[in-house]
C-alpha positions as CSV (number, residue, x, y, z in Angstrom):
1,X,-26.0,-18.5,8.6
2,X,-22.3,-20.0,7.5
3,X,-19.6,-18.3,6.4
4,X,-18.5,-19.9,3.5
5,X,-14.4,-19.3,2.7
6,X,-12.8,-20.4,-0.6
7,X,-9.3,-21.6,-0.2
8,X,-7.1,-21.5,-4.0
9,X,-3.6,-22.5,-2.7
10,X,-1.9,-22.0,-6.0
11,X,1.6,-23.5,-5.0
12,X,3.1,-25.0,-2.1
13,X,5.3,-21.8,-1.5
14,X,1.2,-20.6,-0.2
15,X,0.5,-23.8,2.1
16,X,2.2,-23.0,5.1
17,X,0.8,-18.8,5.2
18,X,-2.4,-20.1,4.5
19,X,-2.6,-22.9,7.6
20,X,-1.7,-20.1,9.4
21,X,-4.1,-18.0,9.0
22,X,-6.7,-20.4,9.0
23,X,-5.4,-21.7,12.4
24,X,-5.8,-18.1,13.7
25,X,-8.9,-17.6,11.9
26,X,-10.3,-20.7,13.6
27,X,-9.4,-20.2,16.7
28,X,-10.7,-16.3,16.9
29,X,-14.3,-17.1,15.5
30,X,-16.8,-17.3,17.9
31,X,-18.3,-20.6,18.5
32,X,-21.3,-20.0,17.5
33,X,-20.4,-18.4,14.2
34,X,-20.5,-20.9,11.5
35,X,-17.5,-20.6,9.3
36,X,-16.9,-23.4,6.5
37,X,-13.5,-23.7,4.0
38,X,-13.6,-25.7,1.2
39,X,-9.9,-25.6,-0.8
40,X,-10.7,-26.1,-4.4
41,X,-8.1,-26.7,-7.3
42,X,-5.8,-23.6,-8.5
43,X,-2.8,-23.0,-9.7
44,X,0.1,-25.5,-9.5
45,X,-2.3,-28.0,-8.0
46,X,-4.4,-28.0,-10.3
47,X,-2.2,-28.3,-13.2
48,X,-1.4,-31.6,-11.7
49,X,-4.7,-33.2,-11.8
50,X,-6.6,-31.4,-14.7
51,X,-3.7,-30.4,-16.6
52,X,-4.8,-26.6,-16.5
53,X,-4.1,-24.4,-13.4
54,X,-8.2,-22.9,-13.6
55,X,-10.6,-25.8,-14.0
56,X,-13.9,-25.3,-14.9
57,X,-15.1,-27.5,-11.6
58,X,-13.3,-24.6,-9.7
59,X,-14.9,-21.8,-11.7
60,X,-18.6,-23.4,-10.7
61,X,-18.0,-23.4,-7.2
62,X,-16.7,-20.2,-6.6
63,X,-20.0,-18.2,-7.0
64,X,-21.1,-20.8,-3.4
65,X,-18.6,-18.7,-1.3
66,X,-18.9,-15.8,0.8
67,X,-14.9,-15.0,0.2
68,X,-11.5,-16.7,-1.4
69,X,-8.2,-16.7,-0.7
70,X,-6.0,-17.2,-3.7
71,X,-2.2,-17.8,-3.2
72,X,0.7,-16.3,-4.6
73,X,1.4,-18.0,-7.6
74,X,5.3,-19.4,-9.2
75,X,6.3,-16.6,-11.8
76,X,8.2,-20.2,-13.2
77,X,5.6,-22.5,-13.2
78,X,4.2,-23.9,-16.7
79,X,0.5,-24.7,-17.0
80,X,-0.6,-27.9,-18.8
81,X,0.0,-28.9,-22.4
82,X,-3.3,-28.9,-23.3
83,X,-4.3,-25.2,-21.1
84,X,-4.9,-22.1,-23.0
85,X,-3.6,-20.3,-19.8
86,X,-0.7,-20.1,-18.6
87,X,-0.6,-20.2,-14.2
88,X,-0.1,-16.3,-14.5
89,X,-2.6,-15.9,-16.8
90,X,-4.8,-17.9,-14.5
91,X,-4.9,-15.5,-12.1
92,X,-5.9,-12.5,-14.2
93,X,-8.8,-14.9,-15.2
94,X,-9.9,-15.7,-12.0
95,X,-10.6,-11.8,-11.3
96,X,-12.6,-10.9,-14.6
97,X,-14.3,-14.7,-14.0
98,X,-15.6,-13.1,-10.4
99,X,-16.1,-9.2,-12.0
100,X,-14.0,-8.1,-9.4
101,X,-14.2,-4.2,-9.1
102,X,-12.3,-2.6,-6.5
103,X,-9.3,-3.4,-4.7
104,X,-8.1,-2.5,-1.1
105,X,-4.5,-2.2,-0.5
106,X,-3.9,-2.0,3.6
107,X,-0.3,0.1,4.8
108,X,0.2,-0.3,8.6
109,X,3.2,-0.3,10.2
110,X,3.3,-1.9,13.8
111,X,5.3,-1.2,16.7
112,X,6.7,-4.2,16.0
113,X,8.1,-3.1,12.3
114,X,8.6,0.9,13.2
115,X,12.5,0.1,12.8
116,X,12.7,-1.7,9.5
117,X,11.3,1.5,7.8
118,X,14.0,3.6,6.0
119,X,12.2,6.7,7.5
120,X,13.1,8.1,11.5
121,X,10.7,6.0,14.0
122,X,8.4,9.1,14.7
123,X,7.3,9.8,11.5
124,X,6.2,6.4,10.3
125,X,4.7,5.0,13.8
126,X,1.3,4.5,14.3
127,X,1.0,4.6,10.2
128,X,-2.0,2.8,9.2
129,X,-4.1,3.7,5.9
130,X,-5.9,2.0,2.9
131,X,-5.6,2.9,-0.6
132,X,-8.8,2.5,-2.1
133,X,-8.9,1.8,-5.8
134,X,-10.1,0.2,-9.4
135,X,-9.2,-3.5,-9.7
136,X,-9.0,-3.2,-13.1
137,X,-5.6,-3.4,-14.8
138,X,-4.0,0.1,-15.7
139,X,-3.5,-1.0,-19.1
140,X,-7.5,-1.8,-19.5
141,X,-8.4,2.0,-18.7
142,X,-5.7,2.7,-21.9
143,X,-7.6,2.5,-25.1
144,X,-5.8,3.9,-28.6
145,X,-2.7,3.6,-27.7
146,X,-0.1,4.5,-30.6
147,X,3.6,4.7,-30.9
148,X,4.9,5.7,-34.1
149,X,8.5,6.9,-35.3
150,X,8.9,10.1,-32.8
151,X,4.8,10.1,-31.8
152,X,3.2,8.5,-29.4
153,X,-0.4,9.2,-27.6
154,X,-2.0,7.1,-24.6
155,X,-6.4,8.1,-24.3
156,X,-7.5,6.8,-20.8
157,X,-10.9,6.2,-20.4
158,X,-13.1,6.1,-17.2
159,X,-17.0,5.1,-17.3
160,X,-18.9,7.6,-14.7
161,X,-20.2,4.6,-12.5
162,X,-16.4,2.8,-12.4
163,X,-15.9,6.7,-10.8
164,X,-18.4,6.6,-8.7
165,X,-18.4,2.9,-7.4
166,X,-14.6,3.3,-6.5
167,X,-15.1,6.8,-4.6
168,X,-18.0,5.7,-2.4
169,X,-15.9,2.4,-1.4
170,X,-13.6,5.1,-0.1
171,X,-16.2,6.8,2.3
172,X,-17.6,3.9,3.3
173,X,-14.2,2.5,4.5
174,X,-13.3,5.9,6.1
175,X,-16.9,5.5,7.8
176,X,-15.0,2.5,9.8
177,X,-12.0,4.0,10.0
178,X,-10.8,8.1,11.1
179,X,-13.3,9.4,9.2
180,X,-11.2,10.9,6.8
181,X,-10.8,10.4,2.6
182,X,-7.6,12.0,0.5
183,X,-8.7,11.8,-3.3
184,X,-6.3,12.2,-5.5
185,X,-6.4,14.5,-8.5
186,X,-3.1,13.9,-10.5
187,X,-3.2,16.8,-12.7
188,X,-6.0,19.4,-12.6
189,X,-6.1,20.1,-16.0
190,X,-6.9,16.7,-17.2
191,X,-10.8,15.8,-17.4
192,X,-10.3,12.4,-15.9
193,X,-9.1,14.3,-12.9
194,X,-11.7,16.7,-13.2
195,X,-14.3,13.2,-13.0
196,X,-12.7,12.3,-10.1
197,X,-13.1,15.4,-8.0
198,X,-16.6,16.6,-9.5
199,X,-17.8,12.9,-8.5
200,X,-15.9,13.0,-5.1
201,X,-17.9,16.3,-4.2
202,X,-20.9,15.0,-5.2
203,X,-20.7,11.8,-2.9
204,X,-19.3,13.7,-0.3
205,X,-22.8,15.3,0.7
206,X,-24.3,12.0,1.5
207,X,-21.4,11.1,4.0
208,X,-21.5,14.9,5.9
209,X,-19.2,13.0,8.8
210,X,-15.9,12.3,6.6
211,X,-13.5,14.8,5.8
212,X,-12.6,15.2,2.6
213,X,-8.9,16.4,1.0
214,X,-8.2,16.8,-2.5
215,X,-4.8,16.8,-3.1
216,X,-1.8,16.1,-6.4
217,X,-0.1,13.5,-6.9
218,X,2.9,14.6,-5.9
219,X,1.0,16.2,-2.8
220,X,-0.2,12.7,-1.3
221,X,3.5,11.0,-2.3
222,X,5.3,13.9,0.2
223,X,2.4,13.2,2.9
224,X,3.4,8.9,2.3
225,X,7.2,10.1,2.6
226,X,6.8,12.5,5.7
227,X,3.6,11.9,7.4
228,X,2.5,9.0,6.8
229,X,0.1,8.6,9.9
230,X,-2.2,11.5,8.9
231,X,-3.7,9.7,6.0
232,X,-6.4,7.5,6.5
233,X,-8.4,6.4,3.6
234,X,-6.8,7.2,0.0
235,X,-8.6,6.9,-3.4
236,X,-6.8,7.3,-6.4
237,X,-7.6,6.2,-10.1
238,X,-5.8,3.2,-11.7
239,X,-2.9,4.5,-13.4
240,X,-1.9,6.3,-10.3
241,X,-2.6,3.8,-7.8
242,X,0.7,1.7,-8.5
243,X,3.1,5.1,-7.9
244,X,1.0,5.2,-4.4
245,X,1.3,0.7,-3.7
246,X,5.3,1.4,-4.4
247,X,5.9,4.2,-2.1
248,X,3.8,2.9,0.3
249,X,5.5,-0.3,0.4
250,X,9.1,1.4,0.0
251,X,8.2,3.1,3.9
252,X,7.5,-0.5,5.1
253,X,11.2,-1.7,4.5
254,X,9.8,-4.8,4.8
255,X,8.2,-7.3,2.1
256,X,4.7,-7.6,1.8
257,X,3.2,-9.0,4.5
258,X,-0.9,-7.9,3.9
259,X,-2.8,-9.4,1.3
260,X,-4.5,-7.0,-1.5
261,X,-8.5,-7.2,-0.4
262,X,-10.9,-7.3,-3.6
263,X,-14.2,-6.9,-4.0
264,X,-16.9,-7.9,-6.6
265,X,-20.7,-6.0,-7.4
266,X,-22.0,-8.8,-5.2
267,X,-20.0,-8.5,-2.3
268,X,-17.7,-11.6,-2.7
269,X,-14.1,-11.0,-1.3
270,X,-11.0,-12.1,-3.1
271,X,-7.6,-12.3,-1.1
272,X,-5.1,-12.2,-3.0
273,X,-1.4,-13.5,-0.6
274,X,1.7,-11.5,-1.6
275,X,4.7,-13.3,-3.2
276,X,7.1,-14.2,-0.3
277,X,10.5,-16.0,0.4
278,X,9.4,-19.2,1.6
279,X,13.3,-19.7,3.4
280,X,12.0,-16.7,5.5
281,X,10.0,-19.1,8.5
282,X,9.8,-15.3,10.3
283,X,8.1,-13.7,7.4
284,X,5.8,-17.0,6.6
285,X,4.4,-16.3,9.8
286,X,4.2,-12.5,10.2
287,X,2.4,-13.2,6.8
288,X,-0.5,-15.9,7.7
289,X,-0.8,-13.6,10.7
290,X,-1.6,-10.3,8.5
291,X,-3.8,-12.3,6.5
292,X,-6.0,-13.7,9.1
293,X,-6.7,-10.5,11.2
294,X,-7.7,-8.7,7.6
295,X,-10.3,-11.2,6.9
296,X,-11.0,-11.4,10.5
297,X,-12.0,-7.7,10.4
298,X,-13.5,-7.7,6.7
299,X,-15.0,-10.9,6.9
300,X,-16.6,-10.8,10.4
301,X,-17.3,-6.7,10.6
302,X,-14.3,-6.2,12.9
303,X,-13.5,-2.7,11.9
304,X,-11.5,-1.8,14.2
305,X,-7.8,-0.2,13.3
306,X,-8.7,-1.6,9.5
């Protein structure tokens, strides 16, 4: 069977962490372990041959691969005259356009790194958890929002099998991993929180192995800030998983360096690169580095330390 890989460059700021990674990849897959890439138009690229950073040529192809890895993308770059999208906009597209569902957002910390963290070398070595999450937009969980004079009133809204789908990602990762899930309640009195943690128990019983923590909010932001290493596998809903990325990444003292895994119903795979300084040769190659041992492990069922 081949592995089919997707390659969306998006810009040329992308081209040089993507060779590298592909280089790695290449080189680490077993001979006789098929593995076909394919880049297709995206992005800046695009825009200069079909005037539109999305094609519709790119669109059809997509569903023919086994995963895609989609490069950061120029917050300044204009789309065609003729595109209803702009090269953002593109992007957001490009995840509804696959259905992705859930989103894996890896925080290790190696030996190599342990001293650009703002926090003292013990606690943050040997740090190496996944937040486990929604990929929807926090803003699409938000219906009736109003804001009037002095009044204003968010409703978030969860569907019981978005719940469900998200949590048992969780416990299957932490079936790879420590064999240990954190779900995160944010406030006990609210009934989306109540969702979470009423659906959490109820998967639980199928995974008897994993150990299981329900904790705040503010709980699993202390445990980030002061013991980091304990966690393993975190699952949190939308509108609280962007608190959890910015901590996370605050303990790094580094820029991002991992791409964020996705994940359709189907089992496709979107990486999605993080934006990086492109003057930064070091960085460039830390990041094509990060990105090829992820899809290594995701990709090819090499679980381990993932």
């Amino acid at each position: 069977m081949t592995y089919k890989l997707a390659i969306l460059k998006g810009d040329k700021e992308s081209s040089g962490v993507i060779d590298r990674a592909l280089g790695i990849i290449k080189s680490a897959v077993n001979d006789s372990t098929a593995f076909e890439v394919t880049e297709l138009p995206f992005g800046v690229n695009a825009v200069l041959s079909f005037n539109e950073p999305l094609p519709n040529q790119t669109l059809r192809e997509l569903k023919n691969y086994d995963a895609i890895l989609v490069g950061a993308l120029n917050q300044e770059a204009e789309a065609g005259t003729d595109s209803l999208l702009s090269v953002q906009e593109s992007l957001v597209a490009l995840r509804r356009y696959l259905n992705i569902t859930l989103a894996f957002k890896v925080v290790r910390i190696s030996d190599n790194n342990v001293g650009a963290s703002p926090l003292k070398n013990q606690i943050v070595r040997d740090t190496d958890f996944v937040i486990v999450q929604s990929a929807k937009r926090a803003d699409d969980h938000v219906d009736g929002n109003i804001s009037v004079d002095d009044f204003a009133q968010d409703t978030i809204t969860y569907e019981q099998r978005e719940v469900e789908q998200v949590i048992t990602a969780g416990f299957e990762r932490a079936m790879n991993r420590k064999k240990a899930v954190t779900i995160v309640t944010p406030f006990d009195s609210f009934y989306t929180s109540k969702i979470w943690a009423l659906t959490a128990e109820k998967i639980a019983k199928i995974y008897p192995d994993v150990v299981v923590n329900y904790v705040s909010l503010s709980r699993v932001i202390s445990t980030i800030i002061q013991q980091p290493s304990s966690l393993d596998v975190v699952v949190a809903p939308k509108w609280v998983d962007q608190i959890l990325n910015e901590e996370s990444q605050k303990i790094m003292g580094l820029p991002e360096t991992v791409p964020l895994s996705m994940k359709n119903n189907r089992g496709q795979m979107l990486y999605q690169l993080p934006q990086i300084n492109i003057d930064d040769k070091d960085l460039m190659m830390v990041t094509g580095e990060g990105t090829a041992k992820l899809i290594l492990k995701e990709c090819f069922n090499h679980y381990d330390n993932l």
